[in-house]
C-alpha positions as CSV (number, residue, x, y, z in Angstrom):
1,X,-11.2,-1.8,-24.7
2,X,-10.2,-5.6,-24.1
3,X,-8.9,-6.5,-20.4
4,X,-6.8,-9.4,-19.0
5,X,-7.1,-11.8,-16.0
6,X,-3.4,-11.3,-14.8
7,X,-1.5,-15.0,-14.4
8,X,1.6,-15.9,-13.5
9,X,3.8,-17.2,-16.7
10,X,4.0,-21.4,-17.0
11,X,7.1,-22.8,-16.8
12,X,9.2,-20.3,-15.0
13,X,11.0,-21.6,-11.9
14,X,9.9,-18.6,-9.9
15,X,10.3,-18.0,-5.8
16,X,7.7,-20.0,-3.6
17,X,6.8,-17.4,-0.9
18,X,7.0,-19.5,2.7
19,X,4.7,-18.5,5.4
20,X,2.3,-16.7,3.1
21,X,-1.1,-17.0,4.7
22,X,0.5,-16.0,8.2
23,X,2.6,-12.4,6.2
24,X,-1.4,-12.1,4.0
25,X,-3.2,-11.1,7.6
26,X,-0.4,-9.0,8.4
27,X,-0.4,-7.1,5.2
28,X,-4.6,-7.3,5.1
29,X,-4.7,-5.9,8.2
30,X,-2.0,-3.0,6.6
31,X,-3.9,-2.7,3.6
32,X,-7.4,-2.1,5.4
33,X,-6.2,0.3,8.1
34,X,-3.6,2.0,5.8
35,X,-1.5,2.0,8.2
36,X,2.4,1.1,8.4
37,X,2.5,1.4,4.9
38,X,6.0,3.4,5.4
39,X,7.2,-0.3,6.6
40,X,8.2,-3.3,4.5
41,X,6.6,-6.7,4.4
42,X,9.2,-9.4,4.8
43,X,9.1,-12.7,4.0
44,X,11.0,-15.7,3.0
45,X,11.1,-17.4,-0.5
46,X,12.1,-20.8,-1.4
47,X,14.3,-21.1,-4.5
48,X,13.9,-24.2,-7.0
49,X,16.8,-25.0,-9.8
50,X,17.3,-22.2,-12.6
51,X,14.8,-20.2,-10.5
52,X,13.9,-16.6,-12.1
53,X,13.2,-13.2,-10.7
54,X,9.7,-12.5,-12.4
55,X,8.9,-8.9,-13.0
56,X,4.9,-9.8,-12.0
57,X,3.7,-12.1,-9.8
58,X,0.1,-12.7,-9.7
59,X,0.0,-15.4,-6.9
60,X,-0.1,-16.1,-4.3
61,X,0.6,-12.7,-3.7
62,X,0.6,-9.8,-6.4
63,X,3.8,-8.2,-6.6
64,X,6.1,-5.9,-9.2
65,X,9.4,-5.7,-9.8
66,X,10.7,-1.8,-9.8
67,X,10.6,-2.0,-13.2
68,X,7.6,-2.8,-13.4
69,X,6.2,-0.9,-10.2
70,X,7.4,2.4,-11.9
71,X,5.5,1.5,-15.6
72,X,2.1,1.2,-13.5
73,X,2.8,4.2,-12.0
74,X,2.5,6.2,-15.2
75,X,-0.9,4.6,-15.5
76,X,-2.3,5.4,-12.0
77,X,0.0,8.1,-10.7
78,X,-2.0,7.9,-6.9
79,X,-1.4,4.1,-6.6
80,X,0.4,3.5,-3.4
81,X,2.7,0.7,-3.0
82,X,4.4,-1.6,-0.5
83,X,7.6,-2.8,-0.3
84,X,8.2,-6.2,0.1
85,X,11.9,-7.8,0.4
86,X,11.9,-11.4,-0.1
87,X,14.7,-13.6,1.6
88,X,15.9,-16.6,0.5
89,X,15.5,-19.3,2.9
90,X,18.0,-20.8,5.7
91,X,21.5,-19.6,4.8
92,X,20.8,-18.5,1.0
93,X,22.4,-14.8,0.2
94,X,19.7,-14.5,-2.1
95,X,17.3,-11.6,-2.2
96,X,14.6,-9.2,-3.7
97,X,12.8,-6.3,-3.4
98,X,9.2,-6.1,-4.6
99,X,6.5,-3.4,-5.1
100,X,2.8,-4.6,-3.9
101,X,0.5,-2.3,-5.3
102,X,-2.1,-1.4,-3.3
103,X,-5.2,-1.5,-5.7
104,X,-8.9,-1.3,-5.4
105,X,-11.0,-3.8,-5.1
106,X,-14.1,-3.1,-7.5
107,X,-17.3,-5.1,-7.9
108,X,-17.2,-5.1,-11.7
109,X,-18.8,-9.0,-12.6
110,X,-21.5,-8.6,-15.2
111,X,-24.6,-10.8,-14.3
112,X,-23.3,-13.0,-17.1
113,X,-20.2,-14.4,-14.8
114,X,-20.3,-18.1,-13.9
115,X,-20.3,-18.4,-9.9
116,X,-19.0,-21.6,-8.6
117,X,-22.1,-23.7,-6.9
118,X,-21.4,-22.0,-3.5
119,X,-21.5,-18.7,-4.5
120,X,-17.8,-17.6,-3.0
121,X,-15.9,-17.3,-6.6
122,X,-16.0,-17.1,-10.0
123,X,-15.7,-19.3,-12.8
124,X,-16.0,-17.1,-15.8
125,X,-15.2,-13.8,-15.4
126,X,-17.7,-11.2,-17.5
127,X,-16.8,-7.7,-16.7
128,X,-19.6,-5.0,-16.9
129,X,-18.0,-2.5,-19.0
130,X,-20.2,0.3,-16.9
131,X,-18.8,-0.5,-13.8
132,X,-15.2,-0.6,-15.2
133,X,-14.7,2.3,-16.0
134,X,-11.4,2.6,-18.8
135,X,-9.3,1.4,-15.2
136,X,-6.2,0.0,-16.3
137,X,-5.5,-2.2,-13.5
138,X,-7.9,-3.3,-10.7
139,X,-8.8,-6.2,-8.2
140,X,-12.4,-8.1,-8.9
141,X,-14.1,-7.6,-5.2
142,X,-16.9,-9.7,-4.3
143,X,-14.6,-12.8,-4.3
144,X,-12.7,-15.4,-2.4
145,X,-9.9,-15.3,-4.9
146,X,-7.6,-12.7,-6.0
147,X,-8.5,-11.7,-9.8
148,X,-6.2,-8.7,-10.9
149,X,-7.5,-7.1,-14.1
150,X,-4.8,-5.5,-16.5
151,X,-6.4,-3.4,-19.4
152,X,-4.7,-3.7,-22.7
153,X,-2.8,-1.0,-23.1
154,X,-0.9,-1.8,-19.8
155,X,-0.4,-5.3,-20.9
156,X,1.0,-3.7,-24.2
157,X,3.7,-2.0,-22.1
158,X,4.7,-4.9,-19.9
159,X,5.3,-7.0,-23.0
160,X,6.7,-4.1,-25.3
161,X,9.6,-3.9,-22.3
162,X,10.5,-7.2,-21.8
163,X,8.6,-8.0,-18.6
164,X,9.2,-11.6,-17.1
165,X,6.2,-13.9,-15.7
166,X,3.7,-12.2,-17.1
167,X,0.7,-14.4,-18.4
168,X,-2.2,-12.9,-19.4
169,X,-6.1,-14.4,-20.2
170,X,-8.8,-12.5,-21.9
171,X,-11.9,-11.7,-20.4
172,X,-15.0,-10.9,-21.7
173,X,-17.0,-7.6,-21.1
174,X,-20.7,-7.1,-21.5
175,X,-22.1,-4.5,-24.0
């Protein structure tokens, strides 16, 4: 089975998210204690010209549209999720709600990967196919940066419906 580094889309004018690393150690600290998770994570976007809505965003923070959001869920029916309504900033009307899914970080990095020189992240991404599992979605643990992992299938459906912002890179897997 191939699997996909998850990526947002180049060239779409999507939302900036303001305040970001301030709302990420509120919803860490959410996400660790799993706790709170009946409230919403709110936070404020900043809207360029002929911005779009994507249905995924990988960064800075991984979220779903509803559309979206409910696809995953028929491929990992106990996946919880957060909402997360994004504001536009200052007077803007504009606004969205959002789906963060609440995945599990794995240690899944094959002794083939390429660390960078400080040992913190990865340059090459090498799954080991033993540790994965047939998963279709998962966050790489072990790193500084956020790596979600889509298996094909699930990619399939995202594109087969139409989803926006969706960029995808194939990663290798030992074996």
């Amino acid at each position: 089975m191939k699997y996909y580094l998850l990526k947002n889309e180049e060239g779409n004018a999507i939302p900036t998210l303001l305040h970001y690393n301030r709302r990420r150690e509120i919803e860490r600290g959410r996400m660790e204690k799993k706790t709170g998770l009946e409230e919403s994570l709110v936070m404020t976007m900043r809207l360029g010209r002929d911005f779009v809505y994507p249905d995924v965003m990988a960064s800075p923070l991984f979220l779903l549209s509803q559309k979206a959001a409910r696809l995953l869920s028929f491929y990992e029916e106990k996946l919880a999720f957060l909402p997360v309504v994004l504001f536009g900033e200052g007077d803007s009307l504009e606004w969205a709600v959002y789906q963060r899914p609440l995945l599990e970080k794995r240690d899944v990095l094959s002794e083939q990967s390429v660390w960078t020189k400080d040992k913190k992240d990865v340059r090459t991404i090498v799954l080991n196919r033993e540790k994965v599992k047939e998963t279709s979605i998962f966050q790489i643990g072990g790193v500084f940066s956020t790596y979600i992992i889509l298996r094909m299938d699930l990619a399939e459906s995202l594109l087969d419906r139409g989803a926006i912002g969706i960029g995808l890179q194939e990663v290798q897997v030992d074996g």
